[in-house]
C-alpha positions as CSV (number, residue, x, y, z in Angstrom):
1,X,-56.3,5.4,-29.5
2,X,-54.1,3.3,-31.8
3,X,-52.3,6.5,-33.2
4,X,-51.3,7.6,-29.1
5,X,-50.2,3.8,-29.0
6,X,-47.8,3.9,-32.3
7,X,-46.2,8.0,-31.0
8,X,-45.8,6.0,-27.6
9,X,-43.9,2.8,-28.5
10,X,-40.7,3.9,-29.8
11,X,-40.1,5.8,-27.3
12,X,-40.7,2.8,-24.6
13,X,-38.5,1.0,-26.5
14,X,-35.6,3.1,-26.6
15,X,-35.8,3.0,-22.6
16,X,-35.7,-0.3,-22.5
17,X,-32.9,-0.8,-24.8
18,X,-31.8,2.7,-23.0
19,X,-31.8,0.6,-19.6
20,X,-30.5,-2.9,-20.7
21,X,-27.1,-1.4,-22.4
22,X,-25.9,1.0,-19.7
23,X,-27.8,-0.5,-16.0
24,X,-27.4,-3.9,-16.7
25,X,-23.5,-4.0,-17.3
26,X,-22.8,-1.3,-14.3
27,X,-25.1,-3.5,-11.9
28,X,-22.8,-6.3,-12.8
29,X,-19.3,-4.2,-12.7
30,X,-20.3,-2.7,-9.2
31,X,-21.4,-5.9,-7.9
32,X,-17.9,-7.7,-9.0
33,X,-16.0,-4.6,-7.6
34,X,-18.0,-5.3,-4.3
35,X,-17.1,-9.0,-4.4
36,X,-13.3,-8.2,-4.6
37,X,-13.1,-5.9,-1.6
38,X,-15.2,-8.5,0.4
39,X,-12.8,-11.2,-0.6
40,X,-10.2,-9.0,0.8
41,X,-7.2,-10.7,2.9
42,X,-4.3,-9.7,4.7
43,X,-0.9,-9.9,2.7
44,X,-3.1,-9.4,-0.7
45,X,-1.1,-7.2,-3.3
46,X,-3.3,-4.5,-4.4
47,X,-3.3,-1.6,-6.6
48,X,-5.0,2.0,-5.8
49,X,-6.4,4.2,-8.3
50,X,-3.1,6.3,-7.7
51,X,-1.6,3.8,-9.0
52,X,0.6,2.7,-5.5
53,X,1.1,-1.0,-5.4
54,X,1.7,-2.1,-1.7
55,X,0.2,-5.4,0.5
56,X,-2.4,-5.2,2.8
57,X,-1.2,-4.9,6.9
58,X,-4.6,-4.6,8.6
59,X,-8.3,-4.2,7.0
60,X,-10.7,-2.3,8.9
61,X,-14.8,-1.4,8.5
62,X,-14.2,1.7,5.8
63,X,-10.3,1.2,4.8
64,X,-7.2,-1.1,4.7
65,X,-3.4,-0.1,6.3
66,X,-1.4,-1.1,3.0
67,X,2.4,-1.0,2.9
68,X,4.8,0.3,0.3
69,X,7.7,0.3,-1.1
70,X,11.4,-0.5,-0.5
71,X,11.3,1.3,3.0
72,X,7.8,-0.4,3.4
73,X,5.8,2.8,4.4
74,X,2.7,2.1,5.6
75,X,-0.5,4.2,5.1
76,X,-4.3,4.2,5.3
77,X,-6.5,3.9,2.0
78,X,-10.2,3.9,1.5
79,X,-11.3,0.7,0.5
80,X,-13.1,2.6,-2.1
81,X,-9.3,3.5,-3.5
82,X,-8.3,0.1,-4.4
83,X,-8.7,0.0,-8.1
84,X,-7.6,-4.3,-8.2
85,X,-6.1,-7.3,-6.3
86,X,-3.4,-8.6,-7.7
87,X,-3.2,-11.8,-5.8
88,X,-4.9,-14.6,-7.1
89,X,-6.5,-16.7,-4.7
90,X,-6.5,-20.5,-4.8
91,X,-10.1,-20.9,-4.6
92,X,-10.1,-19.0,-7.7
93,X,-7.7,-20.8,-9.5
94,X,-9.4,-24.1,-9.1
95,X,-12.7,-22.5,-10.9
């Protein structure tokens, strides 16, 4: 019984350490990536994966109208393609 016990620990182990070093810290990142398009506003600067900088027209359910540019083109994005916000809100400043 004791011998099953010692083949059986190290591998238990090495899940848990398996599970704390990569689920833990992409709970957290997805759960802070899902804070920042909630806190979404109108007029926010933002930048897409592509790389497009623009300011938010109009946020909808699934995606955001976002504008662009020196002939301020407009087009739709997933809210899923915003990569960051690069306006810092004043409730965040004062933290």
């Amino acid at each position: 019984m004791q011998y099953v016990i010692y083949n059986v620990l190290p591998i238990v182990l090495m899940l848990v350490l398996f599970y704390a070093i990569v689920f833990i810290p992409e709970n957290k990142r997805k759960k802070k990536y899902n804070n920042m398009l909630n806190a979404l506003k109108v007029n926010d600067e933002i930048v897409s994966r592509g790389g497009i900088l623009g300011k938010v027209i109009n946020i909808k359910d699934d995606y955001v109208i976002v504008e662009s540019g020196p002939d301020r083109a407009r087009f739709k994005l997933s809210k899923q393609g915003i990569a960051d916000v690069l306006t810092v809100h004043e409730e965040e400043e004062n933290k």
